[in-house]
N, C-alpha and C positions, 0 to 999 in steps of 0.2 A: 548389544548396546549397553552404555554408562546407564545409570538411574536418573542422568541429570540432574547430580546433588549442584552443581553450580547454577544451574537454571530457577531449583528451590532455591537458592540462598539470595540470589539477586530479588525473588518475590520477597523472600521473607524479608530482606531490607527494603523492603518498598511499604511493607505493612506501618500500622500506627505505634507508637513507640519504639519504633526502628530511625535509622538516620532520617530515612525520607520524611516519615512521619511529623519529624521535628520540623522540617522547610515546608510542608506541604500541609499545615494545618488551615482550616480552612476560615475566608471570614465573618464576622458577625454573627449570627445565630445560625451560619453552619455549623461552626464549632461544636455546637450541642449534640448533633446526633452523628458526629463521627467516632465517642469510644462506645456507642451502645446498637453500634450497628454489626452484621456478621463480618468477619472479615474481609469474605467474598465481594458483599455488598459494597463495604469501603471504599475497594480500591476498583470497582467498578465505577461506583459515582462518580469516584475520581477523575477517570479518565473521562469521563459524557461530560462532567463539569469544568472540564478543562476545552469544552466546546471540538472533542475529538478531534485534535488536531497532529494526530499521526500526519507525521508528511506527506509522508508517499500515497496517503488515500482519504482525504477531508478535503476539497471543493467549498468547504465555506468562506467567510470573508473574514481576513484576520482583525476585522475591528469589532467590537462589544457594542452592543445598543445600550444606549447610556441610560433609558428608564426602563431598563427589564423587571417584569414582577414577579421579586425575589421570592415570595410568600410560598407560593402555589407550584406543583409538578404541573407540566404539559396536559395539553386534552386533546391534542391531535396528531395527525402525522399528514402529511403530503408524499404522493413519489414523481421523482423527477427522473425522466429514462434519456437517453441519449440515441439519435437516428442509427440502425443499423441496419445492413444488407449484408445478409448470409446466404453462402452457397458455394458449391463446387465451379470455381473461374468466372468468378461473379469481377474479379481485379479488370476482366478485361471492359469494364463499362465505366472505369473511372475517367478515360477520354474524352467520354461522349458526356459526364457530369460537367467537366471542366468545361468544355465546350457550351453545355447548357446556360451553364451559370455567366458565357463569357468571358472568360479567362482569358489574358494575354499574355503575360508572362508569369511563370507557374517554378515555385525553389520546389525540386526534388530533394528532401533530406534521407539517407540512411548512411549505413555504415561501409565500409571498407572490405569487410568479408559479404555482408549480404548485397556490396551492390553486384556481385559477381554471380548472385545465386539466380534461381528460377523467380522468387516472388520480385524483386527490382525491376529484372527483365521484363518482366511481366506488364508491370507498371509503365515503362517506358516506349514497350511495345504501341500498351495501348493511346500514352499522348501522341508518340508521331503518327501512329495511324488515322487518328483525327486531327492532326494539326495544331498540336498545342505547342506552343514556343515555351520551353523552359530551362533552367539550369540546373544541373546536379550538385547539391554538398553531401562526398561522402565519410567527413570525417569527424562523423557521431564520433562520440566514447563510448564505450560499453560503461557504465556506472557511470553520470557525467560528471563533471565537477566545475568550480564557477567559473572558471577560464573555460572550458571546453562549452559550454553555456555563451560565453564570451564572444569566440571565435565565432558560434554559431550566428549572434547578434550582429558580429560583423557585416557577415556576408550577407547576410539579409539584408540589414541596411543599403551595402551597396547597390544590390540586385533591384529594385523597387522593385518588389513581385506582388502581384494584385491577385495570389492565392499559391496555397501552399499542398505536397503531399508529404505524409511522414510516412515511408515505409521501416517495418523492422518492430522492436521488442518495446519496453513503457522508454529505453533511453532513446531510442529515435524520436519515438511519438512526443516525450517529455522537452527533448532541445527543442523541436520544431514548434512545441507552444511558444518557449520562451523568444524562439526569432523571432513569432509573427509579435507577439507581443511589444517587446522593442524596437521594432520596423516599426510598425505603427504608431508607436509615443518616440519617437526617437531623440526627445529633450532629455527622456529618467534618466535617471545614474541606476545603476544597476539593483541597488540594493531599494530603491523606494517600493517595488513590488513583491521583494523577498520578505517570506512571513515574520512579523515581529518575534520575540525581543532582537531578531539578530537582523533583521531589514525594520524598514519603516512600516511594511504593512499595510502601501497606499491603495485602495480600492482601485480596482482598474473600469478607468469611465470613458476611454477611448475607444471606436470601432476596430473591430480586429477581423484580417483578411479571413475570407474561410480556407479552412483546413479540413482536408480528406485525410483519418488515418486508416493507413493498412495494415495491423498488428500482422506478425509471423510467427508468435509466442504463445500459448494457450495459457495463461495466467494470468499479469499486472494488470489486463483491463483498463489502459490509459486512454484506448480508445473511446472509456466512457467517462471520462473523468476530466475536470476544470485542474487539474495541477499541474505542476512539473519539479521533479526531485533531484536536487545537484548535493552532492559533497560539497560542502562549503571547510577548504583545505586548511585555514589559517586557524577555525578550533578544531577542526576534527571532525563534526560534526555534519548530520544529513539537516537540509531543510530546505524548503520548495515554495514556489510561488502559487500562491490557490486565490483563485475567482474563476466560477461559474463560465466568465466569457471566454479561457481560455480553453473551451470547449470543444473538441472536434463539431462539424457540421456533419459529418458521417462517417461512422467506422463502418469496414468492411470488411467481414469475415469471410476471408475463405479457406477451407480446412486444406487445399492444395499445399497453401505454405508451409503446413507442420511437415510436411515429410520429407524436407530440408533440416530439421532441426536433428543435432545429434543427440542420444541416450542421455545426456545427464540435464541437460540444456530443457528437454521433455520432465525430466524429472523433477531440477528446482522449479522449473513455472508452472508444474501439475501442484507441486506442494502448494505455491502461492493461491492456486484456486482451493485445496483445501479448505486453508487457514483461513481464506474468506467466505468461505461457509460456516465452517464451525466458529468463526469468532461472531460473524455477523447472526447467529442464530441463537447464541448466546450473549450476546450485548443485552445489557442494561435495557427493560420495555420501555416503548416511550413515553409510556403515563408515569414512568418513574425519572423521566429527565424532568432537571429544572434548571432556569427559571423558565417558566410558562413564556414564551413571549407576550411583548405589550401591542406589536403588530406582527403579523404573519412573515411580514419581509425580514424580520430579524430569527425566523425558523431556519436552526441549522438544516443540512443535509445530512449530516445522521445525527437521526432523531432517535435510534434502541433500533431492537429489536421490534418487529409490528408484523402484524397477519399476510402484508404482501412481500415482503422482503423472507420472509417465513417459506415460503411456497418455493421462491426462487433459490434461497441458502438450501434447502432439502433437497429439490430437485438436483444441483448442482452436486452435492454432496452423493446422491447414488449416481451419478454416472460417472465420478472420482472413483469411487467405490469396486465401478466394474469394467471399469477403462482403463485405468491409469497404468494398474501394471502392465497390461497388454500393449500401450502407446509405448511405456520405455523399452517392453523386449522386443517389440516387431516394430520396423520403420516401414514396416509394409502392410502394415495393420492401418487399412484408410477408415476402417470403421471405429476404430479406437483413438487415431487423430484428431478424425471428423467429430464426435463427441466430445474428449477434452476442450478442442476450440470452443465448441457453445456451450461448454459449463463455465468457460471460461465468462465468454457473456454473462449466462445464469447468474453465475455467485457476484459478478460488477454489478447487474440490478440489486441484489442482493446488500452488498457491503456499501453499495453506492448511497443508498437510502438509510440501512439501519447503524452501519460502523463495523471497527474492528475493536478489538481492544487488547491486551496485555502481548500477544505473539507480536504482533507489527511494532507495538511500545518499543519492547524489548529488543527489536530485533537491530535497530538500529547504531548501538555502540558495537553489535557482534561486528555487520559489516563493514562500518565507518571505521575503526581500528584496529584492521585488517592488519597481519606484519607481513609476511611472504606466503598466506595460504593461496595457490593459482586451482582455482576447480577445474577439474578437467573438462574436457568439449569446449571450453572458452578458448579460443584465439584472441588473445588480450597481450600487452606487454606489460600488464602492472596487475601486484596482486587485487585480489577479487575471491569474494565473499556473496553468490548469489543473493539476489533477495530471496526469493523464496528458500533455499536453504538456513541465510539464519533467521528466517520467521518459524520454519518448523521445528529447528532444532529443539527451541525450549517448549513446545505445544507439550511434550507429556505432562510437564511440569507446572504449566499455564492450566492444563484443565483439569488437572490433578485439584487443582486449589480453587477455581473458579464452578467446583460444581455443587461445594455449597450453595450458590444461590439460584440453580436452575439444574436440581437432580435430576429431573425427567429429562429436560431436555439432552442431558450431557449422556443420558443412558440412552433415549432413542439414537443418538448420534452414533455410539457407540455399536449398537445392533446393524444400522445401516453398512460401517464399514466391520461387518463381520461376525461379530463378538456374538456369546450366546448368553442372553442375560434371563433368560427363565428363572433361574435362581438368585439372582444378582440382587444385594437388597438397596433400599433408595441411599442410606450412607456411602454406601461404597460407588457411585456413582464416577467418583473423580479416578480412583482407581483403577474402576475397569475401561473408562473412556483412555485412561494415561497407557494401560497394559495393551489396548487394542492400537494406540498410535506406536507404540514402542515395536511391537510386532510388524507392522506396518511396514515403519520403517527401516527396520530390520532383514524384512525380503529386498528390500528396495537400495541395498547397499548404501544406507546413507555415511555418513560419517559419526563417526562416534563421539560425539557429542562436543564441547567445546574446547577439550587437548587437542582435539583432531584437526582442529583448525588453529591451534599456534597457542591457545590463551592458555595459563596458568595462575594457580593463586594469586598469585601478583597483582592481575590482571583487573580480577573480582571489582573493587573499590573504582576502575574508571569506567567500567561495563557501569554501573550502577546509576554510579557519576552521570553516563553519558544516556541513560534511560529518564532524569530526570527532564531533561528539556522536553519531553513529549509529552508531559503531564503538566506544567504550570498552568496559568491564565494569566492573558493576552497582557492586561494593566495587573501590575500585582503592586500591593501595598507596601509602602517602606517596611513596615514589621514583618512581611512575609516574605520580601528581599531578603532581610538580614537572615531568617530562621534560614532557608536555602543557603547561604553563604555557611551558617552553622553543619548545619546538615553535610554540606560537600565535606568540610572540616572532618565532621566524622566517619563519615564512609574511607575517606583519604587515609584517617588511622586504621579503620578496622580489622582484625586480623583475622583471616577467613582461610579455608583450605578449599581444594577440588574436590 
């Protein structure tokens, strides 16, 4: 594997007196203690104070409470879990749910390859055997984008369905948010619910039908999560619709479906649960988020890292630890399956409550300006860039730098997946967590780093570019407009190599 000198250099422009630095000064008497903080810390607070709003996994509300009390860090935390039912062909009781609940007509959403597989069937098994009337849409997108989003809203519309199931990976379960959402309000224009600067941002205050997800993926964890993540094609860019209410009513784990899944497909959605251990176990504490809210209802969903989301990131992280390679080499390994699926759970309690930070940041211009990289096991006709592959790619280089400001934790992490740190002193902390992912993924035939997937120098200054939208806040000041306008300006000149 590369050293991931492009991974450092997108960090190193994100630091303060770098491009980013120049757009993302922060205001009022933040200002003060952003050049006399560690670096780590920075660009930590950064992203918490930017109300964590990585797309693909912050569930908060894209609006600002307008009297937040700016003074003061947090003094608490809350966790918020989402209904789950795990077990080996637990799918075949979603019949008898729909039925409970009264269902009349029921949109089956997945894909095109997995409606042919064993988990679909399954599904569909079990509505006609209890008599559930409903329709199939199988023409998810694998990575959706705002017309495939679109299409989906169509058919829903037409459909009038009084409940919904999403079978398949976070892109099934992600469109089926966004139909039931727009079935329900069917006055929006599309973009009122897509997160601000690039939608309006509107709170969503309409009832929405229930939705049953079936994940078949052991990673994204959409099944616990208020969002949904589309390519938005016209900039390039990823971003998603988030409220709380576009919540599933129940996901349903069951480890049966992994062993449909092929070797690589196993492999980006193990990395994804990684990433959301290790970034969630190391996020910003939450007595170090601010502002404190001024009432409870304005408490994001991730709030740092905290003592319960703690239990769940570690948990989840050793059984990555002692599964994952075994889940990629053997598809007959149901105990290595069956374990990924509920770490996969795990670390969604986990990153659900406490955050991610700089891997999912970053990961987002890797995938979104994709040129012809097609990852194998994908059945797709357009290039594709897993999520979880470009979230792990830059992790050596992420916690390489991120472990000045949680050496312990970034060494116990390390120990966990392997590494012998008896000698290992608290500096070097970043190092040996960076030398223990690199080996990692190095048995694990990843790609070698970001040539290997199409990007060269060139590149650098839009990768960069395209990291900053994950970082702003919601209302930003004319003066902090204009410094971002500066900023792009100079990342756009900068001359950087691989």
């Amino acid at each position: 594997m590369e050293n991931f000198p492009a991974s450092a250099l997108i960090l190193k422009l994100l630091l303060p007196g770098s491009a980013l630095a120049a757009g993302a000064a922060l205001p009022g008497a933040r200002r003060a203690w952003a050049p006399c903080l560690p670096r780590g810390e920075y660009l930590l607070r950064r992203l918490q104070w930017a109300a964590c709003r990585c797309p693909s996994h912050s569930h908060t509300y894209s609006q600002v409470p307008e009297h937040a009390v700016l003074e003061t860090t947090d003094y608490a935390f809350e966790m918020a879990i989402s209904n789950i039912r795990y077990g080996e062909g637990v799918t075949k009781e979603i019949g008898m749910d729909l039925q409970n609940m009264g269902a009349r007509k029921v949109c089956v959403m997945t894909d095109k390859n997995l409606c042919k597989l064993p988990p679909a069937k399954m599904v569909l098994n079990s509505l006609a055997k209890n008599g559930i009337n409903f329709q199939m849409y199988d023409n998810v997108r694998v990575e959706p984008t705002d017309q495939s989003f679109i299409d989906a809203i169509s058919f829903a519309k037409k459909g009038g369905f009084d409940a919904y199931v999403a079978v398949g990976g976070g892109s099934s379960i992600d469109t089926c948010k966004a139909a039931n959402l727009y079935a329900s309000s069917p006055e929006s224009e599309f973009l009122d619910y897509v997160n601000a600067p690039i939608g309006k941002g509107k709170a969503v205050t309409v009832p929405l039908k229930p939705l049953i997800a079936v994940p078949t993926t052991a990673g994204t964890g959409s099944e616990t999560t208020g969002v949904a993540i589309f390519d938005y094609k016209d900039l390039k860019v990823k971003t998603g619709i988030a409220s709380r209410a576009l919540k599933p009513i129940l996901g349903m784990i069951d480890p049966l479906h992994t062993l449909s899944m092929p070797e690589r497909v196993v492999a980006n959605t193990g990395f994804d649960v990684l990433c959301h251990a290790l970034e969630s176990y190391t996020a910003l504490p939450y007595k170090m988020r601010s502002p404190c809210p001024s009432n409870p209802i304005n408490r994001p969903a991730y709030q740092g890292s905290n003592p319960i989301s703690d239990v769940w990131a570690l948990h989840a992280l050793r059984i990555v630890a002692k599964y994952l390679k075994r889940a990629i080499r053997d598809s007959e390994d149901h105990e290595a399956r069956a374990n990924m699926h509920l770490a996969s759970g795990f670390a969604g309690i986990g990153f659900g409550n406490a955050g991610v930070h700089l891997c999912h940041g970053m990961s987002y211009p890797i995938s979104g300006l994709v040129k012809n990289y097609k990852a194998k096991d994908y059945n797709v006709d357009h290039s594709l860039v897993p999520h979880g592959l470009s979230v792990v790619l830059t992790s050596p280089a992420v916690f390489a730098f991120t472990a000045q400001m949680h050496p312990e934790r970034h060494l116990e992490a390390a120990e966990i997946l392997g590494a012998d740190i008896r000698t290992a002193r608290i500096k070097d902390a970043g190092l040996v967590l960076a030398g223990t992912l690199r080996k990692f993924l190095f048995d694990l035939n990843v790609d070698d780093g970001l040539t290997a997937l199409g990007y060269s120098k060139a590149d650098i200054p839009a990768l960069v570019k395209g990291t900053l939208p994950q970082l702003p806040m919601i209302f930003m000041p004319c003066d902090i407009k204009e410094k971002f306008w500066q900023a792009e300006k100079q990342v756009t000149s900068f001359n950087c190599t691989l």
